[in-house]
LUMVEX-724982 format. One record per residue (C-alpha): x, y, z. Coordinates in steps of 0.5 Angstrom, whole numbers, plus 500, padded with zeros to 3 digits. Example, Ala and Ser with C-alpha at 12.3 -4.5 7.8 and 13.67 -1.06 7.14 Angstrom:
2
525491516527498514
// end
This chain:
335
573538601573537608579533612576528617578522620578516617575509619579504615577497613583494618580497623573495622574488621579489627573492631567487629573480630574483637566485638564478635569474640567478646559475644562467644567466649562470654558463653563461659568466661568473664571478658574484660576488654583492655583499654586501647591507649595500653594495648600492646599485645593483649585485647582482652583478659578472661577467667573461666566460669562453672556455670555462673561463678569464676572459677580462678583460671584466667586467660590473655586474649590477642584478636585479630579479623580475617577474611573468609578463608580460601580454598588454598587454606582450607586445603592446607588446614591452617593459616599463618599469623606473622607476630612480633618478637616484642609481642612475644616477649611481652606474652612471655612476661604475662602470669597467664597464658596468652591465646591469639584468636583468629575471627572469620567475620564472614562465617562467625569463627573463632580459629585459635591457637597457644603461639608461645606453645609453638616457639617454645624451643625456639625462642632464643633463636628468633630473638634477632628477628623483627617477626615469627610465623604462627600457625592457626589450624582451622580445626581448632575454632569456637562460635556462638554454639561453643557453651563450654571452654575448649578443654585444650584451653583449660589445658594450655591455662594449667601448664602455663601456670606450672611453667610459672612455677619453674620461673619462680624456681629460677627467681630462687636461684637468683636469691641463693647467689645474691646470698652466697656472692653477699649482694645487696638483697633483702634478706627477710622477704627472700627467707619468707618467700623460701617458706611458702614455697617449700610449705606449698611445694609439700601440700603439692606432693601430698595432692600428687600422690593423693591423685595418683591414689585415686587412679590405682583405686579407680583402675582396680575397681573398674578391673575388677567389674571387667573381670566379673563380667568376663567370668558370667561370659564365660558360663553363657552358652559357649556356643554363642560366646565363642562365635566371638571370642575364639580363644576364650574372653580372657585372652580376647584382644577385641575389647579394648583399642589398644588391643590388649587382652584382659589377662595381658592388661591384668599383668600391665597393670599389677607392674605399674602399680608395683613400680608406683609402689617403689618410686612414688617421686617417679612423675612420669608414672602419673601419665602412665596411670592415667593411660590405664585409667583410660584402658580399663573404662575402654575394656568395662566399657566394650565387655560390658556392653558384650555381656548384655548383648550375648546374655540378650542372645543367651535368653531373648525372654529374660529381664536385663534391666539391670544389667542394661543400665550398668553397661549400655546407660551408664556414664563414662568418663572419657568418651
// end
C-alpha cells in the first residue's frame, strides 16, 4: 500500500480546538493566528475591542483540544495542563500576558486560565524540571455566547503590563551599574530612555491621585444621598420603620454586606480620607478606597430601595415615581 502522510487524531483535535477559539474570542477581540512554522508557545495573539474599534490591550493565546470532561474533573472542578519550562520561560519574555485556553470540542467550551500567574513564586524553583502542572478550573470558560472579554482577562492584560514596568526598572539598574563600573554602554540612549520614563513615571502619579480624587468624591456624594435617605426614614411612621430597624436607621447593621452601620461606616470613612490626606504616596489606600466605593453604593443601594418600600407602606396611595426611579431603576456600578 501506498505511504502517505498522516492527519493524526491529536492534530485534528488540535486544529478544530484553535479554529473553535478563533470564532468565540472574535465575538470581542481581533484574532490573529501565528504561523505554524514559528510557533513555539503561542497560537494566537489578540487585542480587545469596544464594539468595533481595538482598544490597545493585547493578549498571547496558547490552545489546546481536550476530550469532554469527565466526572472525576467536574467533581474536582479543574483539570491540569502539564507545560514545558522553555514554554514558560518564552511566555515570560513576551510583552503581554499570555493566557492558555483549554477547548471541549464536545461541548463548545473554552476553559482558561493566567499559567504565569500560578507559578509566580515559583518560577526559580521549577527551572530544573522539563514540566509543570497547570490547573484550569471549569469555572473559569467562554463560548459562543460569551460577547464580552472576561474582565478577569482584562485584569490579568493590565497587571502584567505593570509587571513590564518593574522589568524596565531592573533594566534601569543594569545601566546604572554599567555607569558607574565604566562598562561599555551607550550613553546617549540610556540618558534619554532615563527621561521618558521619569516624564511618564510623574503623569503616572498625577493620574493616580487624580483616581483616588475621584473615588473620595464619589464615596461622599453617594454617603451623602444614603445619609438623606436615612434622615426621610426616620420621620416615616416609627411604627413601620422600627419593625425593621429596631435600633433606629442609623445604627442598622442591615444595609450594607459587610454589616457595618451607616454611623460606624461614616466614621471609617472620615479616617480613610484623613489618612489619604496625610500619605498621598500610600498605594495600598487605593485599594482601600475602592472597597469603600463598593461599601457605600451597597449601603445607597439597600436604603434606598428600603426608603421606597417603607414610604409604599407609609402611604399606599401617594405617587413615588420618583423616588422609585432613584432607587429601584437606577443603574449601579458594581453589581
Amino acid at each position: 500500500m501506498e505511504k502517505l502522510p498522516v492527519y493524526s487524531l491529536n492534530k485534528k483535535k488540535g486544529n478544530l480546538a484553535a479554529d473553535y477559539l478563533k470564532r468565540v474570542i472574535s465575538n470581542f477581540a481581533v484574532v490573529n493566528i501565528i504561523d505554524e512554522s514559528v510557533d513555539l508557545g503561542i497560537d494566537m495573539r489578540a487585542e480587545l475591542l469596544k464594539e468595533t474599534s481595538p482598544i490597545g490591550l493585547f493578549f498571547n493565546i496558547q490552545s489546546k483540544g481536550k476530550d469532554e470532561v469527565d466526572s472525576e474533573t467536574e467533581k474536582q472542578g479543574y483539570f491540569t495542563v502539564p507545560i514545558k519550562i522553555s514554554t514558560i520561560n518564552y511566555w515570560r519574555q513576551q510583552n503581554d500576558v499570555t493566557i492558555l485556553f483549554v477547548v471541549d470540542n464536545v461541548m463548545g467550551k473554552c476553559y482558561w486560565c493566567n499559567p504565569l500567574e500560578q507559578i509566580a513564586d515559583k518560577i526559580s524553583s521549577i527551572q530544573s524540571q522539563d514540566t509543570v502542572t497547570i490547573r484550569v478550573y471549569l469555572n473559569k470558560y467562554i463560548d459562543l455566547s460569551s460577547q464580552e472579554c472576561p474582565s478577569s482577562i482584562r485584569q490579568d492584560i493590565m497587571l502584567y503590563m505593570v509587571n513590564q514596568v518593574e522589568h524596565i526598572n531592573e533594566k534601569l539598574e543594569k545601566i546604572k551599574k554599567e555607569l558607574i563600573s565604566g562598562s561599555k554602554v551607550n550613553t546617549k540612549t540610556s540618558i534619554e530612555l532615563l527621561k521618558r520614563i521619569t516624564k511618564t513615571a510623574s503623569q503616572t502619579v498625577g493620574t493616580y491621585e487624580s483616581v483616588c480624587e475621584v473615588l473620595i468624591d464619589n464615596i461622599k456624594k453617594q454617603f451623602s444621598e444614603a445619609y438623606n435617605y436615612a434622615c426621610e426614614l426616620e420621620v416615616l411612621d416609627a411604627m413601620i420603620v422600627k419593625k425593621w430597624c429596631k435600633s433606629g436607621v442609623f445604627e442598622e447593621k442591615g444595609f450594607t454586606r459587610s454589616k457595618k452601620s451607616l454611623r460606624y461606616l461614616q466614621k471609617e470613612i472620615d479616617e480613610l480620607i484623613n489618612k489619604y490626606e496625610n500619605d498621598k504616596e500610600n498605594l495600598d489606600l487605593l485599594e482601600q478606597l475602592q472597597t469603600y466605593d463598593y461599601e457605600v453604593e451597597d449601603l445607597l443601594k439597600n436604603i434606598g430601595a428600603f426608603l421606597y418600600e417603607m414610604a409604599c407602606e407609609d402611604s399606599p396611595f401617594g405617587d413615588h415615581t420618583e423616588l422609585y426611579h432613584k432607587t429601584v431603576e437606577r443603574e449601579w456600578k458594581y453589581n
